[in-house]
C-alpha positions as CSV (number, residue, x, y, z in Angstrom):
1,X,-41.1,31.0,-14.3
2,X,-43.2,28.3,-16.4
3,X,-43.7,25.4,-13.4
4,X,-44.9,22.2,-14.9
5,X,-47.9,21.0,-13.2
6,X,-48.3,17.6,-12.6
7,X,-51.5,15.3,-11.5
8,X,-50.6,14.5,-8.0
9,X,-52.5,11.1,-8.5
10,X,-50.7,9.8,-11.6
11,X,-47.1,11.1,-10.3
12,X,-47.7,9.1,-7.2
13,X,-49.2,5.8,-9.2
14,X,-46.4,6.5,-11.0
15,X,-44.0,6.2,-8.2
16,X,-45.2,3.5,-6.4
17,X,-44.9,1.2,-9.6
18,X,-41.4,2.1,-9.9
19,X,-40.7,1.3,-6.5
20,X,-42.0,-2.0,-6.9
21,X,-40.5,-2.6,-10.1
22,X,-37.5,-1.4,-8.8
23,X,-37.4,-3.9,-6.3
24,X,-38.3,-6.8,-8.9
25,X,-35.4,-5.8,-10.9
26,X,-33.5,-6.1,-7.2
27,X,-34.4,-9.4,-6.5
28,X,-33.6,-10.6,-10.1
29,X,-30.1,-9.2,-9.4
30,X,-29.9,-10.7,-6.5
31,X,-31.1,-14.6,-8.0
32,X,-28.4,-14.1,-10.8
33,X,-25.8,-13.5,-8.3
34,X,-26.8,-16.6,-6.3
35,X,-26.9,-18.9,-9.8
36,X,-23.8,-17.4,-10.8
37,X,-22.5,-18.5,-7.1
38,X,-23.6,-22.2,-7.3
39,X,-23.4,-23.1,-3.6
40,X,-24.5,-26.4,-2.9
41,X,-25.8,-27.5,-6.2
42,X,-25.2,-30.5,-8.1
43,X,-25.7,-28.6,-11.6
44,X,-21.8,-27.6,-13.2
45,X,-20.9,-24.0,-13.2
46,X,-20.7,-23.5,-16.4
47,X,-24.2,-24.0,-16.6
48,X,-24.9,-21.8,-13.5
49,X,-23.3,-19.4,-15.1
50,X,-24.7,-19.0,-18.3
51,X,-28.3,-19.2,-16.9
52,X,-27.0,-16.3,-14.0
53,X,-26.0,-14.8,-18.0
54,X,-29.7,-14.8,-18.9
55,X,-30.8,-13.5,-15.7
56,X,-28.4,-10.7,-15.9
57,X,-29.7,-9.8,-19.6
58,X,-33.4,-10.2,-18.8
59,X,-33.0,-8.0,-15.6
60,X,-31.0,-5.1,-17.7
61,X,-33.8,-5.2,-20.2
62,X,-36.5,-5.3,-17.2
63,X,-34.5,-1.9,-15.8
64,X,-34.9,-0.1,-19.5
65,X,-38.5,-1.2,-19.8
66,X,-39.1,0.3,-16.0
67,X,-37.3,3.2,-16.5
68,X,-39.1,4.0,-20.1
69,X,-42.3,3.2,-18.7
70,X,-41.6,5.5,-15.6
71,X,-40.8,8.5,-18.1
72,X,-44.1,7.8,-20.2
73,X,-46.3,7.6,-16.8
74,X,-44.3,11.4,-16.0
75,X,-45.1,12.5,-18.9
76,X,-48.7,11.3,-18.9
77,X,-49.2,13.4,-15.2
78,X,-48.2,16.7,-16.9
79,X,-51.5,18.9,-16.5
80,X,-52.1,21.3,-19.4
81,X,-52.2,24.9,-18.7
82,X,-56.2,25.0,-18.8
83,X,-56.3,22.2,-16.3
84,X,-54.0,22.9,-14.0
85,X,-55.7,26.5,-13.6
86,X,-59.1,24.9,-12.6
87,X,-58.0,21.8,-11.4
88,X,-60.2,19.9,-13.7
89,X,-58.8,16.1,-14.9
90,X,-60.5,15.1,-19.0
91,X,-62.3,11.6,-19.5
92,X,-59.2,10.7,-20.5
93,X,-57.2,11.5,-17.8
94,X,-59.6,10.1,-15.3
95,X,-59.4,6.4,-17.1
């Protein structure tokens, strides 16, 4: 079996960021819906509806930036096979 090893310190920074941005990309979501609802606004809903539009695009792009970026941090943790046998992080890795 060839196990990837992984730095358990990266892989959990790693996490936690997409978590967060995860629940950014929520929250956007959730402010294009209300635009998009205009309840008790006195702008028209066409206009509501085309900035709920831009919110909708900027939160799908936000998703493929977070879900990039989580791959790239993944890939990052990998440990190679000298490392991972002693347990020993480069300069690099410890930046």
């Amino acid at each position: 079996m060839n196990m990837r090893k992984y730095d358990q310190e990266k892989c959990s920074k790693a996490g936690k960021g997409a978590a967060l941005r995860a629940v950014v990309a929520v929250y956007v979501a959730y402010l294009a819906y209300k635009i998009a609802a205009a309840e008790n606004t006195s702008m028209s809903l066409t206009t509501a509806r085309i900035i709920a539009a831009v919110f909708i695009a900027a939160d799908i792009a936000f998703v493929i930036y977070a879900c990039d970026l989580f791959r790239r941090e993944i890939k990052a943790a990998v440990m190679t096979d000298e490392a991972a046998e002693t347990g020993e992080r480069t300069e690099a890795e410890n930046e």
